[in-house]
NUKOL-248461 format. One line per field, with one value per residue (C-alpha): residue in three letters; chain; x, y, z. Coordinates in Angstrom, 3 decimals, always signed. Example, Ala and Ser with C-alpha at 12.3 -4.5 7.8 and 13.67 -1.06 7.14 Angstrom:
REM residues 2
residu: c(ALA/SER) .
chaine: c(A/A) .
east: c(+12.300/+13.670) .
north: c(-4.500/-1.060) .
up: c(+7.800/+7.140) .
END
This chain:
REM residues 310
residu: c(UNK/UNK/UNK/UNK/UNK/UNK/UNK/UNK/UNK/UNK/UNK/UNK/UNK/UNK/UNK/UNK/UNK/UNK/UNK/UNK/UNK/UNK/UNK/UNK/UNK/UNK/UNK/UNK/UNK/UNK/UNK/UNK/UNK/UNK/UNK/UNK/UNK/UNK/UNK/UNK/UNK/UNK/UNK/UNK/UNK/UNK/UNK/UNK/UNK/UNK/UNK/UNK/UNK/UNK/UNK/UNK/UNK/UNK/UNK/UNK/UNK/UNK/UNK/UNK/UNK/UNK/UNK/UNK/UNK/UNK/UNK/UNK/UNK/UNK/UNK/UNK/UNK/UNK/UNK/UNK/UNK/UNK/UNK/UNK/UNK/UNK/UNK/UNK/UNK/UNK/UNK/UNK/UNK/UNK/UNK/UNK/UNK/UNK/UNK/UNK/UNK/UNK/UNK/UNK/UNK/UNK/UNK/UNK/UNK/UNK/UNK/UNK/UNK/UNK/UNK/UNK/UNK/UNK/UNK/UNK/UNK/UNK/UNK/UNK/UNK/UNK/UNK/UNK/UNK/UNK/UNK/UNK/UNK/UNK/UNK/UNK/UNK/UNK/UNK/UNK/UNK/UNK/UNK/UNK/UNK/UNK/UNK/UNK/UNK/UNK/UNK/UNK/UNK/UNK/UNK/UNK/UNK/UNK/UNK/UNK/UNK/UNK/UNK/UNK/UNK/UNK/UNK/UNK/UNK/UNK/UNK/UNK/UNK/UNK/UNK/UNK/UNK/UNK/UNK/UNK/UNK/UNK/UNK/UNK/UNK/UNK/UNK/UNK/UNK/UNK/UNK/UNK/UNK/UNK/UNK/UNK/UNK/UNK/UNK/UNK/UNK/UNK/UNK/UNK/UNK/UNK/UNK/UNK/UNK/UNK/UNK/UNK/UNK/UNK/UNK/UNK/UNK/UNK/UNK/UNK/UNK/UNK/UNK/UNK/UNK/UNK/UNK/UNK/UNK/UNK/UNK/UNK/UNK/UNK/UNK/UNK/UNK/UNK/UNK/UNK/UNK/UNK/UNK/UNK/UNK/UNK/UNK/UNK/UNK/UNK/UNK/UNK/UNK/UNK/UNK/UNK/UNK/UNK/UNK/UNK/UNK/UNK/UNK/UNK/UNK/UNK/UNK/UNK/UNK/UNK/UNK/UNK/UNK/UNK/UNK/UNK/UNK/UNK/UNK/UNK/UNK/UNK/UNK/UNK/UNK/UNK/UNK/UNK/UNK/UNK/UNK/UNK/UNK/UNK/UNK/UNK/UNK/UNK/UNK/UNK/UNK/UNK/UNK/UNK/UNK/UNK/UNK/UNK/UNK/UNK) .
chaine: c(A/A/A/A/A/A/A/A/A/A/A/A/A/A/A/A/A/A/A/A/A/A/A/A/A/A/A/A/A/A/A/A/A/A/A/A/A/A/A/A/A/A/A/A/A/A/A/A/A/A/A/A/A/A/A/A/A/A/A/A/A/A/A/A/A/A/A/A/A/A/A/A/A/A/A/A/A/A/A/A/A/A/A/A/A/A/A/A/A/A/A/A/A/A/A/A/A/A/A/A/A/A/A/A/A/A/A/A/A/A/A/A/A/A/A/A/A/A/A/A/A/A/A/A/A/A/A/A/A/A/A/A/A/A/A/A/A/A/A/A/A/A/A/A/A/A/A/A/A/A/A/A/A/A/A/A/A/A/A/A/A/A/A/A/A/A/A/A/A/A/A/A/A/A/A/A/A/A/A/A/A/A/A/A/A/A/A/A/A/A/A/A/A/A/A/A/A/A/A/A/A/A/A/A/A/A/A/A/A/A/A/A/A/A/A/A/A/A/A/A/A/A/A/A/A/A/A/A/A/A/A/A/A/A/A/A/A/A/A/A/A/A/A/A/A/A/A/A/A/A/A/A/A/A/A/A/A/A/A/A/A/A/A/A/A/A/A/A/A/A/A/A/A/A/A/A/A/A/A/A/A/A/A/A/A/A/A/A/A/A/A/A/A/A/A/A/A/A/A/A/A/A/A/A/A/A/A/A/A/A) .
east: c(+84.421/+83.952/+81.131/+80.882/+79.835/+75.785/+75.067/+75.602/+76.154/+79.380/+83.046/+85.449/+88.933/+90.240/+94.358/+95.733/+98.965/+100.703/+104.399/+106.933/+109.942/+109.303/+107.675/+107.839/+107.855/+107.142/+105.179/+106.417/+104.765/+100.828/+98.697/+99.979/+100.637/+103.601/+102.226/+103.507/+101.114/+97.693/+94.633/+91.201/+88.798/+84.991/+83.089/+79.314/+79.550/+82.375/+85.646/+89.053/+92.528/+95.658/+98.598/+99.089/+102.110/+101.898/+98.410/+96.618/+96.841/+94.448/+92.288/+91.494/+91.197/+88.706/+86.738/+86.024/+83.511/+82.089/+85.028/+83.366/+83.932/+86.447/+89.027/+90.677/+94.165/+95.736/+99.564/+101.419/+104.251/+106.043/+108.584/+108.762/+106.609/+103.855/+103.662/+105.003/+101.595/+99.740/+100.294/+98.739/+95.920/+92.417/+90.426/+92.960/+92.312/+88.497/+88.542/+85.534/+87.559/+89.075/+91.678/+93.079/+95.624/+97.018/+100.090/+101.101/+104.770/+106.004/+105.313/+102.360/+103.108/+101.654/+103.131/+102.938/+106.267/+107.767/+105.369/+106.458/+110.326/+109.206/+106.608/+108.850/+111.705/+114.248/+112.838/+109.372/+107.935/+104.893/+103.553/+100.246/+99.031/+99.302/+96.903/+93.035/+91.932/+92.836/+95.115/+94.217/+97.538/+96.504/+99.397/+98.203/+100.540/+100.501/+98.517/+95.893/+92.442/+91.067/+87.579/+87.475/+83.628/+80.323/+81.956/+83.740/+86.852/+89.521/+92.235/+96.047/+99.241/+102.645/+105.007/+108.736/+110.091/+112.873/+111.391/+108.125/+104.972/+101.389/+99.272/+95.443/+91.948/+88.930/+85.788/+81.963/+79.185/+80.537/+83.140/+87.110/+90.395/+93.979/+96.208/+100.150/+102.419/+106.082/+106.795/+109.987/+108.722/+109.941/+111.816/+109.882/+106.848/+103.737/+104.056/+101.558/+100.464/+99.937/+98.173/+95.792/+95.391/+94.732/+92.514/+89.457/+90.273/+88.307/+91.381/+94.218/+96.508/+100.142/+103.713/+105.457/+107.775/+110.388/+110.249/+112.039/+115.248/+115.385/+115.188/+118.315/+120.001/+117.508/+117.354/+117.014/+115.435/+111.797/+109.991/+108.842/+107.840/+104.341/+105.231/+105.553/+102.495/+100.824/+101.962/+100.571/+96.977/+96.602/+97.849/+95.060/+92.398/+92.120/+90.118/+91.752/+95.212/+96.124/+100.213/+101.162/+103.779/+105.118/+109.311/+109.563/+111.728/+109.375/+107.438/+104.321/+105.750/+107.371/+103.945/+101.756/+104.531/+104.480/+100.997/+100.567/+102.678/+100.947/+97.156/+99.124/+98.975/+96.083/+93.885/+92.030/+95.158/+96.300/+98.642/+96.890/+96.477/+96.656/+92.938/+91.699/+88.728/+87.602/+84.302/+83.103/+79.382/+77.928/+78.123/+74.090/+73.492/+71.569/+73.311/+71.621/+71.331/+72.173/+70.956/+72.463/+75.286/+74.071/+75.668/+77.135/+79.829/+82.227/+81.594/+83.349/+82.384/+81.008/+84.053/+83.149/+86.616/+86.825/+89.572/+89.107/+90.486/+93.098) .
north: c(+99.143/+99.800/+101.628/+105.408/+105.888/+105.472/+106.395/+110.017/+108.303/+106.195/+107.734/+105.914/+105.623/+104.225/+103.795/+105.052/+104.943/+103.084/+103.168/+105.868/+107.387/+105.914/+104.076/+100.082/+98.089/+94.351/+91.173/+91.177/+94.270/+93.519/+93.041/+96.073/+97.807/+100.498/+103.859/+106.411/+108.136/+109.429/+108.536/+109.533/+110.431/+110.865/+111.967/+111.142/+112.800/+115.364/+114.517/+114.829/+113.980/+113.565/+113.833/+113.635/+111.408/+109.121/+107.539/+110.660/+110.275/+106.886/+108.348/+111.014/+109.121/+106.898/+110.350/+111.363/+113.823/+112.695/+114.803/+117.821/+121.465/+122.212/+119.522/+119.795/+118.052/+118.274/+117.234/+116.018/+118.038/+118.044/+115.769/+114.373/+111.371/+113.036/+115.493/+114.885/+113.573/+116.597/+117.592/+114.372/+114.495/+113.922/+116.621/+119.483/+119.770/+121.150/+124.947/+125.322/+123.184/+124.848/+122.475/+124.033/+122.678/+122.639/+122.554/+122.771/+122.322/+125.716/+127.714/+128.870/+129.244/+127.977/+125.291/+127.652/+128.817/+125.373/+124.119/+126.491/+125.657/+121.831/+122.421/+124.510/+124.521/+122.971/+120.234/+120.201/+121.122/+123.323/+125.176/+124.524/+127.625/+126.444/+123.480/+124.502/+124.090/+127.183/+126.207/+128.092/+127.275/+127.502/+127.497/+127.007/+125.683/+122.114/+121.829/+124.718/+123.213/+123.982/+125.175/+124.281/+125.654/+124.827/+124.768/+121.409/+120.886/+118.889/+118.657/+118.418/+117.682/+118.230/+115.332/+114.320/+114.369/+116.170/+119.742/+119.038/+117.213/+116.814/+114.791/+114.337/+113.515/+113.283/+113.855/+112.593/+112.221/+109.189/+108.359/+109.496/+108.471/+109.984/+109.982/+109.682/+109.728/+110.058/+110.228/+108.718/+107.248/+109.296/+107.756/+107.367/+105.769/+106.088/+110.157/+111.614/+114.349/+111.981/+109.459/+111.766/+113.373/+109.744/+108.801/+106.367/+106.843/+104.387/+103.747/+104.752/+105.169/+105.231/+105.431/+101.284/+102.037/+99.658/+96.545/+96.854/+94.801/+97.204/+100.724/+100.959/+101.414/+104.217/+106.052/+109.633/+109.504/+110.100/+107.131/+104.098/+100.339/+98.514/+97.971/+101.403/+101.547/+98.775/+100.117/+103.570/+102.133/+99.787/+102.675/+104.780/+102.723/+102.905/+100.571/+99.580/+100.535/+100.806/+99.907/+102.939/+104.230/+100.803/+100.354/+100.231/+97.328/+95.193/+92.914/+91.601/+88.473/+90.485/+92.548/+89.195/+87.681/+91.140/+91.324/+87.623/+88.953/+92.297/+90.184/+88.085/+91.187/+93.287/+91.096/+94.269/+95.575/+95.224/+96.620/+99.355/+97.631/+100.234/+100.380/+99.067/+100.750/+100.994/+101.605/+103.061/+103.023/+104.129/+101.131/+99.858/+101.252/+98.317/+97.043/+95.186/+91.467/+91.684/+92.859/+96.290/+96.262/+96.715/+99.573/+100.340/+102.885/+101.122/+100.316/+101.280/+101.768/+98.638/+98.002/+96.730/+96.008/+96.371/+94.913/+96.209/+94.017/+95.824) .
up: c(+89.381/+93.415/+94.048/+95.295/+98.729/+98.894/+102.120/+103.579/+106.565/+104.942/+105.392/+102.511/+101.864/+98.755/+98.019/+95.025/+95.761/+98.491/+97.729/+99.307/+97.927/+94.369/+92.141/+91.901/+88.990/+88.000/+88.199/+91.791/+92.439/+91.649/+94.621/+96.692/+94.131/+92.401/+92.744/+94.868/+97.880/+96.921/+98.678/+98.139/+101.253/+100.766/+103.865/+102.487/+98.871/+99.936/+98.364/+99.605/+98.324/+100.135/+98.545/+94.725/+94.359/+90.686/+92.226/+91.490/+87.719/+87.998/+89.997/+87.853/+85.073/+87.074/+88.110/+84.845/+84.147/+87.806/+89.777/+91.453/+89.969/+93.235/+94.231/+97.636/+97.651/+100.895/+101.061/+103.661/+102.611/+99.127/+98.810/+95.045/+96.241/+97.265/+94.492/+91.305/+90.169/+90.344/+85.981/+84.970/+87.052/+84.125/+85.781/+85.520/+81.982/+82.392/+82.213/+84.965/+87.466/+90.895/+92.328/+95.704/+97.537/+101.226/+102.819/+106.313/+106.737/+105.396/+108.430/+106.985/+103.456/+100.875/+98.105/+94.829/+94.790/+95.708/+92.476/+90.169/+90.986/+90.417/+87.293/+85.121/+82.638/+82.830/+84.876/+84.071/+80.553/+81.316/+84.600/+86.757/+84.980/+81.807/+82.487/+81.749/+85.569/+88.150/+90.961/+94.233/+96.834/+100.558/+103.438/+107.261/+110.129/+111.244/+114.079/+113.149/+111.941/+108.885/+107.669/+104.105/+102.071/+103.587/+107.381/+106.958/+109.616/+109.340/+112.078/+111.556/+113.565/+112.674/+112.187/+112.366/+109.107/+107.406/+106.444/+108.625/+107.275/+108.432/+109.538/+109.413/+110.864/+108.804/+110.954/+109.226/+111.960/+114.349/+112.071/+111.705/+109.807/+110.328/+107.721/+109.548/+106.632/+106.678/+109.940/+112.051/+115.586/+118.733/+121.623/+124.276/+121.713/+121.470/+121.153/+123.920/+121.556/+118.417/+120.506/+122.189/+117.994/+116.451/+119.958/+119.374/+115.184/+113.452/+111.061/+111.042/+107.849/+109.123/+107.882/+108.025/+105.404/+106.993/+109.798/+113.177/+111.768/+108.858/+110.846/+112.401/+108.929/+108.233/+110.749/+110.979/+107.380/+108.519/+108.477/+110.532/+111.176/+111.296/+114.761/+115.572/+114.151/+115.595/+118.844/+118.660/+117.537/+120.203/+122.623/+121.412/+120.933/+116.762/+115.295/+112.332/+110.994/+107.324/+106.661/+104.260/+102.087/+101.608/+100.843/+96.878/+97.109/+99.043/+97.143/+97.000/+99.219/+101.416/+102.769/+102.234/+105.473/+107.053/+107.335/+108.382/+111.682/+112.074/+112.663/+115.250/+117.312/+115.879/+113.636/+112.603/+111.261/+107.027/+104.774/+101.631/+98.565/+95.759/+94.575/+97.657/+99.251/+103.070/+103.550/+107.457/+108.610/+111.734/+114.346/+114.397/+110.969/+109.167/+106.271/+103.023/+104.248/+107.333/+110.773/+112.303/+114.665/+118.149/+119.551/+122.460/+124.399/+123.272/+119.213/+116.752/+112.760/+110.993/+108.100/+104.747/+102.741/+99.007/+96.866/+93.083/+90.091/+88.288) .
END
């Protein structure tokens, strides 16, 4: 089992789910995995969730009784993928939990009604409010930040996808990650006001759902390339860029090629493993074994990445 973050210092990202639109399935499928978007975001021991597509039901079963008494899942709007694996998430069934969720793309309204159409006969067996846990629903407005309990802010942007969707940027000490999911790449590209929103990002989660020769056939359905994405990293200086919400039908030899080309052009660059953990520290923080980074104006986070056996 990967390790929970040690340091208060240490910002970590671990994939639960990489896949968009649906699930995959087969032997094909193994080393980037079949679950649909969830990721899991710990600033020092504060814990945040994005998205609760089918990933969300192995993370909570790998929480346990260690997930904290209030959960903060954040969507990036509530398309089936993203959501549909809130019910079977482990720590919903403890009475004394508080999950609370947020979700920008409804003009400032928040997702309960949309999740009690979803969670409810004759589509869905039982409601949120039947599970043990209490659901609290926040709405906001992409673009707006928000001050979640003890004072912590995270940022947001609004992106283009059908019916709106958010993005965000995850702020601990010197450290940051934006999460750009489902989004379809403007024309002129890099978007100014993206660029200047993921600026100087340590790493950079982003929407490569299809390659340059596939987009054209796609287009207008809200999504975009790795070169897109490689484009708008290097244009804003991120440091590392996580290939997300990967094409269900694109297996495991597919995104082993496509990442071969992406680290022709930005070796820092990957594409999420489900499971996989990325773990940031504070450029010049000294690390077991090794020296500390020297620092400088232009450093960015030390990167120690975690592949876990499934």
């Amino acid at each position: 089992m990967v390790r929970r973050v040690a340091s208060s210092d240490e910002l970590e990202v671990r994939f639960w789910g990489t896949r968009g639109s649906t699930c995959a399935s087969g032997p094909q499928f193994v080393e980037f995995g079949s679950h649909t978007a969830c990721v899991e975001i710990r600033c020092g021991e504060r814990m945040f969730i994005v998205d609760a597509g089918t990933g969300i039901s192995a993370l909570g079963s790998h929480l346990g009784n260690d997930a904290p008494e209030t959960i903060d899942i954040l969507f990036s709007h509530l398309h089936l993928d993203h959501v549909s694996g809130l019910p079977f998430f482990k720590p919903a069934l403890a009475k004394e939990r508080l999950v609370r969720t947020y979700c920008g793309n409804l003009d400032g309204d928040s997702a309960m009604a949309a999740l009690d159409r979803l969670f409810a006969p004759p589509l869905f067996p039982i409601r949120l409010g039947q599970l043990p846990a209490r659901f609290e629903h926040v709405g906001f407005r992409s673009g707006e930040t928000l001050t979640l309990d003890g004072g912590i802010q995270i940022e947001t942007h609004p992106l283009s996808h059908p019916g709106g969707a958010t993005g965000y940027r995850f702020r601990h000490g010197s450290l940051s990650v934006c999460y750009i999911s489902d989004l379809e790449h403007s024309d002129p590209w890099p978007n100014q006001g993206l660029a200047d929103f993921v600026r100087d990002a340590d790493l950079m989660i982003y929407d490569g759902m299809f390659s340059e020769e596939e987009y054209p056939y796609c287009r207008g359905w809200g999504h975009s390339t790795w070169q897109k994405g490689v484009e708008l990293a290097k244009a804003a200086n991120v440091g590392r860029l996580a290939i997300f919400h990967l094409y269900p039908g694109h297996d495991d030899a597919t995104m082993r090629a496509a990442e071969a080309d992406i680290q022709t052009i930005m070796p820092k660059a990957f594409v999420a493993r489900e499971r996989q953990s990325i773990i940031l520290r504070p450029a010049g923080e000294a690390v077991a074994g090794r020296p500390a980074m020297t620092r400088n104006a232009d450093a960015k986070a030390e990167c120690v990445v975690v592949v876990a056996s499934r």
